[in-house]
N, C-alpha and C positions, 0 to 999 in steps of 0.2 A: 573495626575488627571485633565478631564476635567473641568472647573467650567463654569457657563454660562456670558456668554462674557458681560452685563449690572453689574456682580457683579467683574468680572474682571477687568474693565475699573474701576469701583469705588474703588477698592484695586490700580490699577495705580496710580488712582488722588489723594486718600486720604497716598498715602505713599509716597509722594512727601513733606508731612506734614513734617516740623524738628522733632525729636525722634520719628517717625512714619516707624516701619521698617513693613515688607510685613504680619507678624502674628499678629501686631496690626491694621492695615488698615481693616483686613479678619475679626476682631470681631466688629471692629467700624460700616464695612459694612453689617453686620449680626446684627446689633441693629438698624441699621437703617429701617431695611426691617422690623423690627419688629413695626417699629414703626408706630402710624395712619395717614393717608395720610395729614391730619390737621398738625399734629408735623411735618413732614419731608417739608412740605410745608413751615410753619412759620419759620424752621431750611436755607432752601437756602433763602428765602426774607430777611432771617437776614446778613446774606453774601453779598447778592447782593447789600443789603442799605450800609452794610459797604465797600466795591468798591467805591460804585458813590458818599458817603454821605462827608464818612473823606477826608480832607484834611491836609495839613502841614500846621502852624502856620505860618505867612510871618514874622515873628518877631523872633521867638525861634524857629520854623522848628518841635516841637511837634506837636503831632495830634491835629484836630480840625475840628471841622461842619465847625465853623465858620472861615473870615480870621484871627482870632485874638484867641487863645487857651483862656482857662478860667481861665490861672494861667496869662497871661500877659496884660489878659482885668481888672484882678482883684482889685481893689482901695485898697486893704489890703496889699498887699503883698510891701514887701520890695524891692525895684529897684534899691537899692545901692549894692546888695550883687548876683552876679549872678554865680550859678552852673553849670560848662562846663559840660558835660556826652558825653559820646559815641555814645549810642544810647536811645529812646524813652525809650526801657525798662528798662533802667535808670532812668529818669526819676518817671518811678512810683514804682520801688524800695524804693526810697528819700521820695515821697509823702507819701507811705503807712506809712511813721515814724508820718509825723504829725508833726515833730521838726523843718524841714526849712521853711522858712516862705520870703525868696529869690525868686528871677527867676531862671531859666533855660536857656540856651544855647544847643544844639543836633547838634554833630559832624557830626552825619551820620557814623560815624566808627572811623579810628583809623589810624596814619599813617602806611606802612605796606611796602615797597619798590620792597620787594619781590614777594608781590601780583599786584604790578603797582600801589596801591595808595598811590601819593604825597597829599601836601597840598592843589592842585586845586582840587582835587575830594572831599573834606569835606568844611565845612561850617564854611572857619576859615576866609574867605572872609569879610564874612557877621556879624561874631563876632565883629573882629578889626570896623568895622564901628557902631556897635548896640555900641559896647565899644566909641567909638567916641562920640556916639549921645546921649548917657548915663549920662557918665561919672560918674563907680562905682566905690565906696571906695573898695573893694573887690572882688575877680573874686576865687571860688573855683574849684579849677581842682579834677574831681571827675573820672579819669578814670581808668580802669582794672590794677592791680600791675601786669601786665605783660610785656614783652620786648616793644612790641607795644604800648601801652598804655604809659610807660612813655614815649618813645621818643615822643609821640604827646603831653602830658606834659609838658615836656624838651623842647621840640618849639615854644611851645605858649607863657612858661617863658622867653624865649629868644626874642620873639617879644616885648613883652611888658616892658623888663628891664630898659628902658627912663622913663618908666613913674612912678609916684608914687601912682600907685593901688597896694593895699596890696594883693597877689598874694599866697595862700594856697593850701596844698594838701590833702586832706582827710588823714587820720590817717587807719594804717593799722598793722598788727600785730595778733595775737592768738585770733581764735573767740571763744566767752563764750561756755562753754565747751566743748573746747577740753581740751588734755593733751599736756604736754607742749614736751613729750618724743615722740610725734607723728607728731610736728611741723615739716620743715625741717629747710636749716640755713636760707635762706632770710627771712625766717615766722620771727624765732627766732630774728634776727638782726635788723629786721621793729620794732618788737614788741621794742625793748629794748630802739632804737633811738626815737619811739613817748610814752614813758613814762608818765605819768603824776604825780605829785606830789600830794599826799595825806595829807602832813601834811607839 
């Protein structure tokens, strides 16, 4: 099927989007044509300002207008308690809670060896010295329960085992409602080892 080459290229560009496979692009690009030259116009200015506008936080490496995010320029917030994550989208995962009230830290990713990233390709440089110039009673490793994620966990723990920062891992185990026959065993085994006492 011929299609005309300006909605073509737009199904290109827009299926390069992550979860954007070629029959999602085709109706994104068919609602955009529908839409009034006003909208579709306000829609790339909004793109184009987030390119030139955001920058990386030179402190935590979160997004930010400015050189300073709003969680690290913040006078409220807690500086003794800082949350390692993976990545940005982490970060607002933790914040949509409303419940830490800590800094942040953004790895950039995740150690992976098999992909070629060591330690120098993540932001664990820049921790170890923020950690220096800091100096917090607690550092939360908050990253993915997968193979990758702990070994960047398990590195970090290992960097810092000299010193006497309280050193925690996020709590993992069965999320509220599932079933517990639908877990597998690491679910099951997490769950069991971060218990909590009721009574």
């Amino acid at each position: 099927m011929l299609i005309a080459e300006p909605l073509e290229i737009a199904i290109q560009q827009l299926s390069k989007l992550p979860g954007i496979g070629r029959k999602t692009a085709l109706r994104l690009s068919l609602f955009i044509l529908r839409q009034s030259e006003a909208d579709v116009s306000k829609m790339t200015e909004s793109l184009l300002k987030l390119k030139s506008d955001i920058k990386f936080c030179s402190e935590c490496f979160n997004l930010s207008v400015d050189e300073l995010c709003p969680i690290c320029s913040s006078t409220t917030r807690d500086k003794s308690v800082i949350c390692i994550v993976e990545e940005i989208n982490d970060v607002v995962a933790i914040e949509k809670t409303n419940d830490y009230k800590g800094i942040f830290h953004v790895l950039g990713g995740v150690l992976s060896p098999l992909d070629g990233i060591g330690p120098e390709n993540l932001k664990i440089k820049e921790l170890m010295r923020r950690i220096e110039k800091i100096k917090p009673s607690e550092l939360i490793l908050a990253m993915n329960p997968n193979t990758e994620g702990e070994a960047t966990a398990l590195y970090i723990a290992n960097l810092l085992q000299e010193t006497n920062i309280k050193i925690t891992r996020i709590a993992r185990g069965l999320p509220i409602g599932s079933d517990l026959e639908f877990a597998d065993e690491a679910t099951i085994t997490r769950a069991l080892e971060g218990r909590i006492q009721i009574k």
